[in-house]
C-alpha positions in Angstrom: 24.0 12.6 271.3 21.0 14.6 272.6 19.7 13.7 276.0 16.7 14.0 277.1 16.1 11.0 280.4 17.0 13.4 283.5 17.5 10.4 285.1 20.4 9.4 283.0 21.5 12.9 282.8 24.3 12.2 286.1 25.8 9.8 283.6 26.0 11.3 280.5 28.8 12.3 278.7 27.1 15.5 276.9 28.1 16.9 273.7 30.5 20.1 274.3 32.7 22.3 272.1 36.1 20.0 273.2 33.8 16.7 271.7 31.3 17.6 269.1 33.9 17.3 265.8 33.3 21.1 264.2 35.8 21.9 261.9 34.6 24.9 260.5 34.1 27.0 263.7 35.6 30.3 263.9 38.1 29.8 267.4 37.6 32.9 269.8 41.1 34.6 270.4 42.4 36.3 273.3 43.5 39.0 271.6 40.0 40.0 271.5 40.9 41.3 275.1 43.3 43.7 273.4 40.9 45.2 272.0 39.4 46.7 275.3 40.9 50.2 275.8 41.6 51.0 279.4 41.1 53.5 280.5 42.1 56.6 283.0 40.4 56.5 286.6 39.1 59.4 287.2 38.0 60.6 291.2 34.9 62.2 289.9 33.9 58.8 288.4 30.3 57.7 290.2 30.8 54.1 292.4 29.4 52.2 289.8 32.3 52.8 287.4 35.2 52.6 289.8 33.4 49.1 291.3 33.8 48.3 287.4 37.2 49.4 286.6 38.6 48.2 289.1 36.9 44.3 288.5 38.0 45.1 284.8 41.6 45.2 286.2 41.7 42.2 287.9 39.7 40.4 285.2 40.3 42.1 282.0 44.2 43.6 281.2 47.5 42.2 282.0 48.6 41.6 285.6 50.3 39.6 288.2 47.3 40.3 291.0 44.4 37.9 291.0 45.7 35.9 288.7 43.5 32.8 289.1 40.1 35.3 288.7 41.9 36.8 285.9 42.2 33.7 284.0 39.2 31.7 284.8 37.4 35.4 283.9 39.2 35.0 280.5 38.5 31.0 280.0 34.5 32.0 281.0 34.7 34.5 278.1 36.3 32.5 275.9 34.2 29.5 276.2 30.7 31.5 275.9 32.2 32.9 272.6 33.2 30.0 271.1 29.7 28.7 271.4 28.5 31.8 269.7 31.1 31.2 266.8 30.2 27.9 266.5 26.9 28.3 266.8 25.8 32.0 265.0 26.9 33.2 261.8 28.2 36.6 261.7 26.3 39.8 261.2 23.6 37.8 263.6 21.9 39.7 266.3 23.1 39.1 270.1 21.7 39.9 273.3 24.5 40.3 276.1 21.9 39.7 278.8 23.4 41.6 282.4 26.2 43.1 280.3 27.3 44.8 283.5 30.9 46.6 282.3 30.1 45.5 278.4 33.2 43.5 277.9 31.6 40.3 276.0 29.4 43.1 274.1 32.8 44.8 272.8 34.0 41.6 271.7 30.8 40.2 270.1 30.9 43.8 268.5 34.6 43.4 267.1 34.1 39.8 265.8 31.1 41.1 262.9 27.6 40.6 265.3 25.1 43.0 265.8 25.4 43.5 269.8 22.0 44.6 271.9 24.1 45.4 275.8 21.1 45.1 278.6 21.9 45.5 282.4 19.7 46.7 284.9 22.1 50.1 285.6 22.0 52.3 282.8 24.4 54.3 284.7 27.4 51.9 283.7 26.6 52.6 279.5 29.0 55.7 279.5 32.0 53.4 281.2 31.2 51.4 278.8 31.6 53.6 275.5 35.2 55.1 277.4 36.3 51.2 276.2 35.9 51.0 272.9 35.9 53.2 269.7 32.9 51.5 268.3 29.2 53.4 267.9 27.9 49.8 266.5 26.8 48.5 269.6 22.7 49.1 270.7 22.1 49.7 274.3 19.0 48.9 275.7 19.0 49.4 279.7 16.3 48.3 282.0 14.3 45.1 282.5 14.2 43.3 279.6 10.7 41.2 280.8 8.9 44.8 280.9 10.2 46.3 278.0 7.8 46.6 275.0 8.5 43.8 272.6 9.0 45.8 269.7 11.2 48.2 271.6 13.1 44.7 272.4 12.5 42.4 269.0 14.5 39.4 268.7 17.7 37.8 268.9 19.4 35.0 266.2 21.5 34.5 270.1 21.3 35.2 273.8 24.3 35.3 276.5 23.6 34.7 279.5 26.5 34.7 281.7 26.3 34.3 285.6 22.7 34.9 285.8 20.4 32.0 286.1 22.1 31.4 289.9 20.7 34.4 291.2 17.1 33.6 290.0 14.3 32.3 292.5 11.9 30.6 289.3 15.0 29.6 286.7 12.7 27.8 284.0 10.3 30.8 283.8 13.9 32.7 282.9 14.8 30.4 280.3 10.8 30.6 278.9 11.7 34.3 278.9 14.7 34.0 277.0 13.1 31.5 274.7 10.6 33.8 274.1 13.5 36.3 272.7 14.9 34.6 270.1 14.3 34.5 266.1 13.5 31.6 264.5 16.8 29.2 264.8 18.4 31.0 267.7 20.6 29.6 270.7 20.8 30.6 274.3 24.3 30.5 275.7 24.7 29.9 279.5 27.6 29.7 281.8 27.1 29.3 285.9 29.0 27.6 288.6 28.7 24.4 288.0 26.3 22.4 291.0 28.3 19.2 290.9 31.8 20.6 291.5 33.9 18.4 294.9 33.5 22.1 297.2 30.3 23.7 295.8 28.6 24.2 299.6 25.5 25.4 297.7 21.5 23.5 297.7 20.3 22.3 294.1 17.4 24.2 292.9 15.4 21.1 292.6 15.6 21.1 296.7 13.8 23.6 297.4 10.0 24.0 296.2 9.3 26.8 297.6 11.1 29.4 296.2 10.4 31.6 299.9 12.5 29.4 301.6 15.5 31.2 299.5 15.1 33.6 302.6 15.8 30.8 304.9 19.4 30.4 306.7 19.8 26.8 304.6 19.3 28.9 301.5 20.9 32.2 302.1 23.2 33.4 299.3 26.8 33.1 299.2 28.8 35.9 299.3 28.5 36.1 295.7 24.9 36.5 296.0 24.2 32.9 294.3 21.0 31.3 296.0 21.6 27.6 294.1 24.0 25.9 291.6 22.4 23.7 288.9 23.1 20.0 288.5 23.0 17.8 285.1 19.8 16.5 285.9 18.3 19.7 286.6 20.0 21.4 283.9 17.6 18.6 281.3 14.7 18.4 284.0 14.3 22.8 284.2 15.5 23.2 280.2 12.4 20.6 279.1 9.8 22.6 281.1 11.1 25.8 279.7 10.4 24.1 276.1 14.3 23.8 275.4 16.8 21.3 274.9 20.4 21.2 275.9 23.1 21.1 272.7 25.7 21.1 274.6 26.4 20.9 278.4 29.8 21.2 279.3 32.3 21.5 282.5 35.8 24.1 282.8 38.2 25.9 285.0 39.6 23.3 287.5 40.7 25.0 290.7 44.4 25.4 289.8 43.5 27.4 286.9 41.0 29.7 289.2 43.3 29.9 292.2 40.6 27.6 294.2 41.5 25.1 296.9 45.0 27.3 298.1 46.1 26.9 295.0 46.5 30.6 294.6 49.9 30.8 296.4 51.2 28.3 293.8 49.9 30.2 290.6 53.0 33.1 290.7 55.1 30.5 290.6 54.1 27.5 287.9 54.3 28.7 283.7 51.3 29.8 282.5 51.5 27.2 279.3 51.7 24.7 282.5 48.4 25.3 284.1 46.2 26.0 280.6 47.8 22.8 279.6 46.7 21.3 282.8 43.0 22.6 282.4 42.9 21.2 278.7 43.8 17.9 280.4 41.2 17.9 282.7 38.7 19.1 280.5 38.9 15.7 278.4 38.7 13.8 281.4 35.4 11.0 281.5 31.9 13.0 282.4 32.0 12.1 285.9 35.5 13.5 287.0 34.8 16.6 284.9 31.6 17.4 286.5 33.4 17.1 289.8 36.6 18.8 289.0 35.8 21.9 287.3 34.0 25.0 288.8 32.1 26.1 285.7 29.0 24.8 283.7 28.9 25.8 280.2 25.3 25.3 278.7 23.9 25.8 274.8 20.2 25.5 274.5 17.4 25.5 271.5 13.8 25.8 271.4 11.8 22.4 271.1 11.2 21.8 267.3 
């Protein structure tokens, strides 16, 4: 079921990778993260790669610190790459959009796409090739909007992780990613999700004016988020952008990311015990899930 009556869209129960039946997709494996060399901090590094390193090693390789960021970092990743597998063939060209420390482009890379990394800071592309072996992946640094377009071409898929909170105008983003991608071609989104019980953030959709983002009732988190979407707005801002939503989706309950105090108990509750507990909550009814889980996961098309 597609949906496309944003005033239905709080009561939806959207399509999502748990629901939608596939039973020829490709399931990302964590073993992926294996495949992320680590490596040796140097003193001599610049900030940029030590600010990095040191969020790959609370979110990336095995440890016992930060272990709720740690897995809902890994259940994020996994779920955006599902989507790709379920979604773009291999051998397709990707654009990791804000590829930051270029994990998701190393395993894009090592599961058969051809991987375009973009982040603002080009300074972070030689961290990035300490990780991995590979000389496949393309990097484009800068800002993608003022890039030539045939520097840039086109994409059979976009990922956009943790972006589209940050931005003022978010439907001229997704027009801008729309306007990236080949013929066929998905956008993949994941954000904190708007609806969650404890999200202390505005919906866009209350502020029409995007200068009042630099008023005290819209000042950022400490994340630097300025809004988290809702369902509706998700339909209402995809429309305008001339999209429509595949699949809109909800995951990572606060036990599984340490929210709520329930960071004290992780150390001491089996691992198999708490993913089993977020696969539970995950096939709860729409409602409870939009309230009870901390991420949105979103899949997106052009308008036919």
């Amino acid at each position: 079921m597609l949906v496309s009556d944003a005033l239905t869209a709080r009561e939806v129960d959207f399509p999502s990778l748990a629901t939608a039946g596939v039973t020829d997709r490709r399931p990302f494996s964590t073993d992926l993260f294996a495949r992320i060399k680590r490596p040796v901090e140097r003193t001599d590094w610049p900030d940029s790669w030590k600010g990095s390193y040191h969020h790959d090693v609370n979110s990336v390789w095995p440890g016992r610190t930060e272990l709720g960021y740690r897995r809902a970092y890994h259940y994020r990743v996994g779920r955006a790459l599902d989507a790709i597998l379920q979604h773009v063939p291999a051998g397709a060209r990707v654009l990791d959009l804000a590829a930051a420390q270029g994990n998701l482009s190393i395993m894009l890379a090592e599961l058969g796409y051809r991987v375009t990394w973009n982040d603002l800071r080009d300074d972070l592309i030689g961290y990035v090739r300490l990780k991995t072996d590979r000389t496949d992946i393309d990097f484009l640094p800068g800002d993608l909007f003022g890039l030539p377009p045939q520097r840039v071409g086109r994409f059979d898929a976009i990922l956009a992780t943790e972006i589209i909170e940050h931005v003022a105008h978010p439907d001229a983003f997704m027009r801008q990613l729309a306007s990236l991608l080949s013929p066929g071609g998905v956008i993949v989104m994941t954000t904190p999700n708007g609806k969650y019980i404890r999200n202390p953030l505005p919906r866009f959709s209350d502020c029409t004016d995007p200068s009042l983002f630099e008023s005290v009732q819209f000042k950022p988190d400490a994340d630097g988020h300025i809004f988290l979407l809702h369902p509706d707005e998700w339909v209402a801002l995809s429309a305008k952008a001339g999209l429509r939503l595949l699949e809109l989706d909800y995951f990572i309950n606060p036990l599984s990311n340490g929210h709520l105090k329930t960071s004290y108990l992780l150390p001491l509750i089996p691992g198999q015990l708490v993913h089993w507990i977020e696969l539970l909550t995950r096939r709860l009814g729409p409602r409870l899930r939009q309230r009870l889980h901390l991420q949105t996961i979103a899949v997106l098309v052009p308008v036919d």
